[in-house]
C-alpha positions as CSV (number, residue, x, y, z in Angstrom):
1,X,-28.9,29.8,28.5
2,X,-25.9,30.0,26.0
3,X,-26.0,27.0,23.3
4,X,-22.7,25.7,23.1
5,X,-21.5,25.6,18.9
6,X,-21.3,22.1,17.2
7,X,-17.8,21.1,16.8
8,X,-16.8,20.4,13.2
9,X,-16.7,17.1,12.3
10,X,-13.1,15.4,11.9
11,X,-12.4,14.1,8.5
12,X,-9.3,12.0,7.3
13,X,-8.1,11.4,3.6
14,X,-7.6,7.7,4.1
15,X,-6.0,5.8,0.8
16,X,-4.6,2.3,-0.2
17,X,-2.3,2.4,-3.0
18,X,-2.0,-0.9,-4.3
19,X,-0.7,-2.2,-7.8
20,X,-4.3,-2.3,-9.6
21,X,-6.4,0.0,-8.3
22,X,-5.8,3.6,-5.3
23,X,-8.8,2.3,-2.5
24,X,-10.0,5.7,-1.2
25,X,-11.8,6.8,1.8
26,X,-13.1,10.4,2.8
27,X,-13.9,9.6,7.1
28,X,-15.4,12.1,8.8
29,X,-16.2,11.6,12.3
30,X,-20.2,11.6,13.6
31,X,-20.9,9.8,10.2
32,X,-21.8,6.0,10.1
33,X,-18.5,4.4,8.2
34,X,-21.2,3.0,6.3
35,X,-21.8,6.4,5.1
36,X,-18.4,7.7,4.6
37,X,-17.7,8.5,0.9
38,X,-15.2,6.2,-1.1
39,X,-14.0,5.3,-4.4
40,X,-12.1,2.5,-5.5
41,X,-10.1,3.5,-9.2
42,X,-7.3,2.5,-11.2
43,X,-3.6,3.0,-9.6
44,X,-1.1,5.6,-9.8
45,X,1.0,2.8,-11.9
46,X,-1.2,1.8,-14.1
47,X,-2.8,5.0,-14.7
48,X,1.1,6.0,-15.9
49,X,1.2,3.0,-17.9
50,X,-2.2,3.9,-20.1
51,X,-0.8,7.4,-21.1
52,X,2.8,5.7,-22.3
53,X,1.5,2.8,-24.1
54,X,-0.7,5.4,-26.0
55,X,2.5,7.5,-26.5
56,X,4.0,3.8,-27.8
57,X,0.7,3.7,-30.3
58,X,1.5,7.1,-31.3
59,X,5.0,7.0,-31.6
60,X,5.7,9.6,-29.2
61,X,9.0,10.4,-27.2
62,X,8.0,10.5,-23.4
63,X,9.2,12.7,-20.3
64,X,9.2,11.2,-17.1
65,X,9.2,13.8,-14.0
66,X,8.0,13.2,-10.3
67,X,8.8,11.6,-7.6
68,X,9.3,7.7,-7.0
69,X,6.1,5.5,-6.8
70,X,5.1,2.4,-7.1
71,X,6.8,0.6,-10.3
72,X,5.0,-3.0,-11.8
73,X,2.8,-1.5,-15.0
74,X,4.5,1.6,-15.2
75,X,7.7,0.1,-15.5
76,X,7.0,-2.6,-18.4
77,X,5.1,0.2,-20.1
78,X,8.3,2.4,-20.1
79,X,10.3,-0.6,-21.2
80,X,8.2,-1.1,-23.8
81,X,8.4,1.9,-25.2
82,X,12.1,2.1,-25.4
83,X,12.5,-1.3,-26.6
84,X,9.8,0.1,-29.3
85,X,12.5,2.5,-30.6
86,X,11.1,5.5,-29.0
87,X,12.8,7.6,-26.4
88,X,12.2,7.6,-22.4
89,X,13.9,10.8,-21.0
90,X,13.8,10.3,-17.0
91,X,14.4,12.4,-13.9
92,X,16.4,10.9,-11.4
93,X,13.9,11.1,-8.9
94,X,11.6,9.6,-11.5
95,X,13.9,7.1,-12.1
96,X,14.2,5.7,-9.0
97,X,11.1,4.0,-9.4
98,X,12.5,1.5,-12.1
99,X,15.7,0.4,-9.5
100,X,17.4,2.2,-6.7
101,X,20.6,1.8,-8.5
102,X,20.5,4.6,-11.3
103,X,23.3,2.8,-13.3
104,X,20.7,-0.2,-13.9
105,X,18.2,2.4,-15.1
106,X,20.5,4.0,-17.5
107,X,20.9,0.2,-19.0
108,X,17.5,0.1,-19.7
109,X,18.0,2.5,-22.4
110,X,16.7,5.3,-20.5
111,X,17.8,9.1,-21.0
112,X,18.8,10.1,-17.5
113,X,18.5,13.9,-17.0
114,X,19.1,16.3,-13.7
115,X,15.6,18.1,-11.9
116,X,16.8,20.9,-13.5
117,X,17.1,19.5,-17.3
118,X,13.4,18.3,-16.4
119,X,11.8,21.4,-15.7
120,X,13.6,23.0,-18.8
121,X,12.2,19.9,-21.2
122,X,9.2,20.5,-20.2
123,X,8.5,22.9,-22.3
124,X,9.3,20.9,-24.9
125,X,6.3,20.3,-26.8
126,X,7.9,16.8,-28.6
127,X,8.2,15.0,-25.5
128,X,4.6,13.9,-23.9
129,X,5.3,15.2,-20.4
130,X,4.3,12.2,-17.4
131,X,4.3,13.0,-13.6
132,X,5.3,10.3,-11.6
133,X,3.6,10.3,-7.8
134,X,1.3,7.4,-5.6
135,X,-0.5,10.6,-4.7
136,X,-2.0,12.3,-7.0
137,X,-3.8,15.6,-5.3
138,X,-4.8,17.6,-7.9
139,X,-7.1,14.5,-9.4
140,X,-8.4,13.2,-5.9
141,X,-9.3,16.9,-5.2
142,X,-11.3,17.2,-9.1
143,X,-13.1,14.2,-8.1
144,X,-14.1,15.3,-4.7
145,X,-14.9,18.9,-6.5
146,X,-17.0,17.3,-9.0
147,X,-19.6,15.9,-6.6
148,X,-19.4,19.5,-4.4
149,X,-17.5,17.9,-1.6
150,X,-15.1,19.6,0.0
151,X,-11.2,18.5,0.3
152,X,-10.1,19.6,3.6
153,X,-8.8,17.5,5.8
154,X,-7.9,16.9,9.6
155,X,-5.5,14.4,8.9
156,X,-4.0,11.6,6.0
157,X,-3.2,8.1,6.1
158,X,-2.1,6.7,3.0
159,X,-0.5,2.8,2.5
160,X,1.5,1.7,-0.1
161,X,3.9,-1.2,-0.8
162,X,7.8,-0.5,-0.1
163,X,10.9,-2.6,-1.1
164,X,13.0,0.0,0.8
165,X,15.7,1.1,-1.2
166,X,18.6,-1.6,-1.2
167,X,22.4,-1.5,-1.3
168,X,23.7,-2.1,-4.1
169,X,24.4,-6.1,-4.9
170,X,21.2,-6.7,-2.3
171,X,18.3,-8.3,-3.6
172,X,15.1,-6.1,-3.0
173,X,13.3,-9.1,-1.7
174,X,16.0,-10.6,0.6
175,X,15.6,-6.8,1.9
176,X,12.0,-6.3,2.0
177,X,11.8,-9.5,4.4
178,X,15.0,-8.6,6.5
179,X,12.9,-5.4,7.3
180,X,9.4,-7.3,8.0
181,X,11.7,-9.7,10.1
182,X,13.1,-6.9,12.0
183,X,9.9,-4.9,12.5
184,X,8.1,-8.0,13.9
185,X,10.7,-8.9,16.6
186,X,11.1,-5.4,18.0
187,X,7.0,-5.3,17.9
188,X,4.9,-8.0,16.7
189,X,1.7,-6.5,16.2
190,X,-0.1,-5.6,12.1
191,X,0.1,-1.6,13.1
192,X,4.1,-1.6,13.8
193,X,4.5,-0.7,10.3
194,X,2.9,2.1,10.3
195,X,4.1,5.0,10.8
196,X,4.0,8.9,11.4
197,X,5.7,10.7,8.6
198,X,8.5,12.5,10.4
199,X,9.3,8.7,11.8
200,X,9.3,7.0,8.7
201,X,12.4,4.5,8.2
202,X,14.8,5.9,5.9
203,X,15.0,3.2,3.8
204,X,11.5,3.5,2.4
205,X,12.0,5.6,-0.5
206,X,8.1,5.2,-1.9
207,X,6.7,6.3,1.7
208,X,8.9,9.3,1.9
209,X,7.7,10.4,-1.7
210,X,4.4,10.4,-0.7
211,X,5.0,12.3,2.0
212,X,6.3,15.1,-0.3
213,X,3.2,14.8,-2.0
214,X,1.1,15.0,1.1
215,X,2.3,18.8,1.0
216,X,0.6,19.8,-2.4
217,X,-2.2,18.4,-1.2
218,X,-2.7,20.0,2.0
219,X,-2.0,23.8,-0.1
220,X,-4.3,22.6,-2.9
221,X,-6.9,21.8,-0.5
222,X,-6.9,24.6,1.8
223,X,-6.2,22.1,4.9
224,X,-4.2,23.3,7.5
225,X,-0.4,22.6,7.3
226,X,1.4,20.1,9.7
227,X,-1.9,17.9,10.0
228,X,-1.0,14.6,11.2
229,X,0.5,12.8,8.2
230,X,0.4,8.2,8.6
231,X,2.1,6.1,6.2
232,X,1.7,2.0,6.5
233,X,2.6,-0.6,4.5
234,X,-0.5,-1.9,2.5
235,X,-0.4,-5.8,3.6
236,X,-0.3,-4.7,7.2
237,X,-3.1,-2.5,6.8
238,X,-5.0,-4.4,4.9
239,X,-4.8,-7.9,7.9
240,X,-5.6,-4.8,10.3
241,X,-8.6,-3.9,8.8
242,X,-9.8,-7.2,7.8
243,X,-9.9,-7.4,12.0
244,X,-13.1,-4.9,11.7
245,X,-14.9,-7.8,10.6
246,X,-16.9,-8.5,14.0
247,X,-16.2,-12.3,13.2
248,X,-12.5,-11.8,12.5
249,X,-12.3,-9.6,15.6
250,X,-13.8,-12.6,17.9
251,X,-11.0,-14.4,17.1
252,X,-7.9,-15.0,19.6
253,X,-6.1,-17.3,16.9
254,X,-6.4,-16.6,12.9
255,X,-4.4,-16.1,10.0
256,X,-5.3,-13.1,7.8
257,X,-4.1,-13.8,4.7
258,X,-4.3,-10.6,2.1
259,X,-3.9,-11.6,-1.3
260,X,-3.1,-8.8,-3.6
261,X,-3.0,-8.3,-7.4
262,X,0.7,-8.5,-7.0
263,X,1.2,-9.5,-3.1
264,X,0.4,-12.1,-0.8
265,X,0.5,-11.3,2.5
266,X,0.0,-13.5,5.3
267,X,0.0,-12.8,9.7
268,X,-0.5,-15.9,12.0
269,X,-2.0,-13.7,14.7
270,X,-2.6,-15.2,18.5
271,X,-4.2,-12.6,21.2
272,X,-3.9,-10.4,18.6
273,X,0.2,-10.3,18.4
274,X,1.8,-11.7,15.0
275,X,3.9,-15.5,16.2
276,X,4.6,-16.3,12.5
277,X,4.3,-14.5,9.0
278,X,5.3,-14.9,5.3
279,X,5.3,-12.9,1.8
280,X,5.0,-14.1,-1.5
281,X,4.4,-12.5,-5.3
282,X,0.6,-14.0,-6.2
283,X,1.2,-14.4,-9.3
284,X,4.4,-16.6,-8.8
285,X,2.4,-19.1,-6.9
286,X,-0.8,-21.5,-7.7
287,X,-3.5,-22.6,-5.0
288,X,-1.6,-26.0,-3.5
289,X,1.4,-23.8,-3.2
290,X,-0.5,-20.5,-1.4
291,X,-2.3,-24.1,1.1
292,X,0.7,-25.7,1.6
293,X,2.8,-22.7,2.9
294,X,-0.4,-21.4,5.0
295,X,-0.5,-25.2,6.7
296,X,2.9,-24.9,7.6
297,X,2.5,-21.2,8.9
298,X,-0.1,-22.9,10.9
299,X,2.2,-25.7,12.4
300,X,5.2,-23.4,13.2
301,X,7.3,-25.3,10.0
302,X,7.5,-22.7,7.5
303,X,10.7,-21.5,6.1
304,X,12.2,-18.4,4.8
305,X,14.2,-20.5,2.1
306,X,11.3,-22.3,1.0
307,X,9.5,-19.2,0.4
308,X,12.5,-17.2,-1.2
309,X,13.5,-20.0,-3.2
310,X,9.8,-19.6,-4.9
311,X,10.3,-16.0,-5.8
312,X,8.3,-14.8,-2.6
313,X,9.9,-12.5,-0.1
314,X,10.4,-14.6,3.0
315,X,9.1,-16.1,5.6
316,X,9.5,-15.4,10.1
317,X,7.9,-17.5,13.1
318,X,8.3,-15.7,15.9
319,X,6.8,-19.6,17.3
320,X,7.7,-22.5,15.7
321,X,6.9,-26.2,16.3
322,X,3.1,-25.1,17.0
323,X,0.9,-28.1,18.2
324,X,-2.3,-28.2,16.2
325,X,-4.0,-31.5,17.2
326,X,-5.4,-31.2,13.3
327,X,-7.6,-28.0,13.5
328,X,-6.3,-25.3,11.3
329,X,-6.6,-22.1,12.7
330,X,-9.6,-19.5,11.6
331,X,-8.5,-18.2,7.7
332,X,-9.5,-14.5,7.3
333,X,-8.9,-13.4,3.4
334,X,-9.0,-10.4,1.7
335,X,-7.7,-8.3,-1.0
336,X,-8.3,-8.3,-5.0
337,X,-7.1,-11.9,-5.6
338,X,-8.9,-13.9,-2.7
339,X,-10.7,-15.7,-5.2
340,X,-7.3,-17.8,-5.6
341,X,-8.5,-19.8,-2.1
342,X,-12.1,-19.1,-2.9
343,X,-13.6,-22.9,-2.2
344,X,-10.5,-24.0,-0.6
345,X,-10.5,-26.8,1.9
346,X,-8.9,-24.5,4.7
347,X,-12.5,-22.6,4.7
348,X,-11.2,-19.6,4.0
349,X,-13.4,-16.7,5.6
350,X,-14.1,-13.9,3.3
351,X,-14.0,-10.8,5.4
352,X,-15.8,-8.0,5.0
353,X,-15.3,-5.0,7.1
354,X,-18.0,-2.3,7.5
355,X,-19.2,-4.0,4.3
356,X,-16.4,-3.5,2.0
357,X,-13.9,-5.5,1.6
358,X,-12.0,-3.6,-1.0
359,X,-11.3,-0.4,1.6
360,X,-10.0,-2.9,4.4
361,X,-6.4,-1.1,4.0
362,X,-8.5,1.9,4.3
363,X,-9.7,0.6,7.7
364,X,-6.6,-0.5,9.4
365,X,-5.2,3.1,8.3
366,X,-7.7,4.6,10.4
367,X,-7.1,2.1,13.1
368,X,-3.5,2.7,13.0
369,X,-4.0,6.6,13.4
370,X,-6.3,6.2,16.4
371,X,-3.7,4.0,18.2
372,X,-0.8,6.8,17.2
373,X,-2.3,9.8,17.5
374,X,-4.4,10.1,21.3
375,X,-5.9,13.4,19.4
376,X,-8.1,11.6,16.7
377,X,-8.8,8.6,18.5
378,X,-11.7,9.7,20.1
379,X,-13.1,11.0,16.7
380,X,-12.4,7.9,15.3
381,X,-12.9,4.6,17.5
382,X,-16.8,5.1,17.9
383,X,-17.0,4.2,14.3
384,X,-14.8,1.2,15.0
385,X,-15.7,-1.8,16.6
386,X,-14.3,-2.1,19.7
């Protein structure tokens, strides 16, 4: 009798670029996700905004090259620094990532420069040199290196917060919403924003960069070229993932509510399809606010005004007028900042899927890519719940 080989195991780069910290998960298939490996470390942004405000302490002209990423620290850092006197010399794909419009950047007393000026000033050894990505290969691969564990990969699925990039005179958060708005109507379910990378919407920039980084990866890694690539918005994953909580998952009606270090994102979710949904910055609003908006998500008598008007985003019911009788739906929260409803009178639920809530975005990635690509999702669901 012949013994048939074991089949590799199917492993998936899974990460969650948020504003504070890059949530990363290493899933291979077979393992408990218990026992996948992880690691949860600064971001991409405010790792960039450490090595210029030590150029700012030092005095030291800086050199901005990349791609565009996610902006926040990174972008008050560089602002600093030229308001410090010092000089900011910026790519245009770089660049990007302070405001779509370059015109705006160059008012920001920024040098812009061509790709081709870059590579040439790079060699410059008075400018401290910067590269600008949400992926950052080479140092996920050092880490995975440094513990003897290999970087190849079957597939990636990476989230990360996208604006889009507006037309000019548009405000990026009048945009932002327009897009969630759209996305909900045509398909009104947490995983409709994520998407395969060849499918990506054009308008969001930040994705599409880190799909050009995806490739350095993949060569860097020795992984084979064309895997499947997924990219998701982070507040989506993160509600989807927050559903791997077995008591979030029992649940036909619940609001998941992800409050980030910078975003607040909330889903009214009934039989599992999204009826009403809102966006806010969480640091532009206090506890009463973040209650008061989710009670009226709850009755069907939120609006997009009252949330825009607050510095949030927007808000959508796909329902509205919903009768309650008094009971508030189930609360699921997760995400960085949750403490803000911690002790709440809404009796928030804390979720914590597979144990972690930190990686949730990590989870609905995966969950994403077993619903879009039939070829993984049998390597994937069993560690699931289902």
């Amino acid at each position: 009798m012949t013994n048939t080989p074991n089949k590799s195991p199917i492993r998936i780069l899974a990460i969650d670029v948020g504003t504070g910290t890059q949530d990363i998960l290493l899933f291979e298939s077979g393992r408990t996700m218990e026992n996948n490996l992880k690691m949860v470390m600064p971001s991409p942004t405010v790792i960039v905004a450490e090595r210029i405000k030590r150029a700012t302490s030092l005095g030291q002209p800086i050199l901005l090259t990349g791609v565009t990423m996610g902006g926040g620290p990174c972008h008050w850092a560089a602002r600093d620094h030229a308001l410090a006197g010092y000089r900011v010399v910026v790519s245009a794909e770089a660049a990007r990532t302070f405001d779509d419009d370059l015109t705006q950047v160059a008012k920001m007393g920024f040098e812009l420069i061509s790709e081709e000026e870059a590579e040439r000033l790079k060699e410059d050894s008075e400018l401290l040199h910067i590269e600008m990505q949400d992926f950052a290969a080479q140092a996920i691969i050092d880490a995975f290196q440094s513990f003897d564990v290999s970087s190849r990969v079957d597939a990636l699925a990476i989230a990360a917060f996208d604006h889009g990039a507006a037309p000019p005179g548009v405000s990026d958060r009048r945009f932002r919403f327009d897009f969630i708005e759209q996305t909900v109507r045509q398909n009104p379910v947490p995983s409709a924003f994520a998407y395969p990378a060849t499918h990506t919407p054009p308008s969001l920039t930040r994705l599409h960069a880190i799909a050009s980084s995806a490739a350095r990866y993949l060569e860097l890694s020795g992984s084979r070229p064309n895997i499947p690539l997924l990219l998701m918005d982070t507040g989506s994953a993160a509600a989807l993932g927050a559903l791997e909580d077995p008591v979030v998952r029992a649940q036909n009606e619940c609001i998941l509510c992800n409050i980030g270090n910078f975003h607040t994102l909330a889903l009214h979710l009934r039989a599992g399809r999204i009826i009403g949904t809102f966006e806010h910055h969480t640091g532009e609003i206090t506890r009463v606010q973040l209650e008061e908006m989710l009670r009226k998500l709850a009755e069907g008598t939120l609006t997009n005004d009252e949330v825009f008007n607050t510095s949030g985003h927007g808000a959508f019911l796909v329902q509205a007028g919903v009768e309650r009788n008094g009971a508030f739906p189930f609360l699921a929260v997760t995400g960085p900042r949750r403490v803000l409803l911690r002790g709440s009178e809404l009796k928030p639920y804390e979720a914590t899927p597979h144990g972690d809530m930190m990686i949730a975005g990590c989870f609905g990635l995966l969950r994403a890519l077993a619903e879009q690509q039939p070829g993984l999702a049998a390597a994937i669901r069993p560690a699931l719940l289902h």
